[in-house]
C-alpha positions in Angstrom: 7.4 1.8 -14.0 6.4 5.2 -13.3 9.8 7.1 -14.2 9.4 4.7 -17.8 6.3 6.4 -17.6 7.1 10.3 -17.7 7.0 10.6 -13.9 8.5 12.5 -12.0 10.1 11.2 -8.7 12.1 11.4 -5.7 14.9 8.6 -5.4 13.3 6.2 -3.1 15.6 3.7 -1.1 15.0 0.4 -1.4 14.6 -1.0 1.6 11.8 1.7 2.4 9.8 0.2 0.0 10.7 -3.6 1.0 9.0 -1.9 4.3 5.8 -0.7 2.6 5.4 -3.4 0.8 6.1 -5.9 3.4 3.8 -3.8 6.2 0.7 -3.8 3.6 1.3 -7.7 3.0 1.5 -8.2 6.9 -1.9 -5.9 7.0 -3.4 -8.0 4.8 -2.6 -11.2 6.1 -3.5 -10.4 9.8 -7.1 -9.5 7.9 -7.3 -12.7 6.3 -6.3 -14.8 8.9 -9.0 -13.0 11.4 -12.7 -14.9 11.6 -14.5 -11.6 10.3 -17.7 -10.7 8.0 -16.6 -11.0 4.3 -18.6 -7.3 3.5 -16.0 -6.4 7.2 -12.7 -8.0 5.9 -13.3 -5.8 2.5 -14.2 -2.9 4.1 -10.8 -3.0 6.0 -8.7 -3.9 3.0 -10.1 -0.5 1.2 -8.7 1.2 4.5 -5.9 0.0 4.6 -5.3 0.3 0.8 -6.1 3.5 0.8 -3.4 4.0 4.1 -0.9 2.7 2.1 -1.0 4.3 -1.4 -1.7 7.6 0.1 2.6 8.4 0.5 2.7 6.9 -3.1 0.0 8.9 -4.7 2.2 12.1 -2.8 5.0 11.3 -3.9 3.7 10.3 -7.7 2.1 14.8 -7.3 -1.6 13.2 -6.9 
């Protein structure tokens, strides 16, 4: 989506980003899962969305 967008970026292999992907998802779920404070579990999600688009937003020149 990007590259239809004007991007410019590196070619990424696929299975790297079958492993972001799938390592966010596996963070989320282990939050979810967990008996936590709502205002907690959202705090955590933020943190660990902003962990894993921090490579992308690198790679995307952000």
């Amino acid at each position: 989506m990007l590259r239809r967008l004007g991007r410019e970026l590196p070619d990424l292999n696929p299975s790297l980003c079958h492993i972001i992907a799938s390592g966010m998802f596996n963070g989320l779920f282990e939050i979810v899962i967990h008996d936590m404070p709502y205002e907690q579990a959202q705090r955590d999600v933020a943190q660990l969305r902003e962990f894993y688009t921090a490579g992308w937003l690198k790679l995307m020149g952000e």
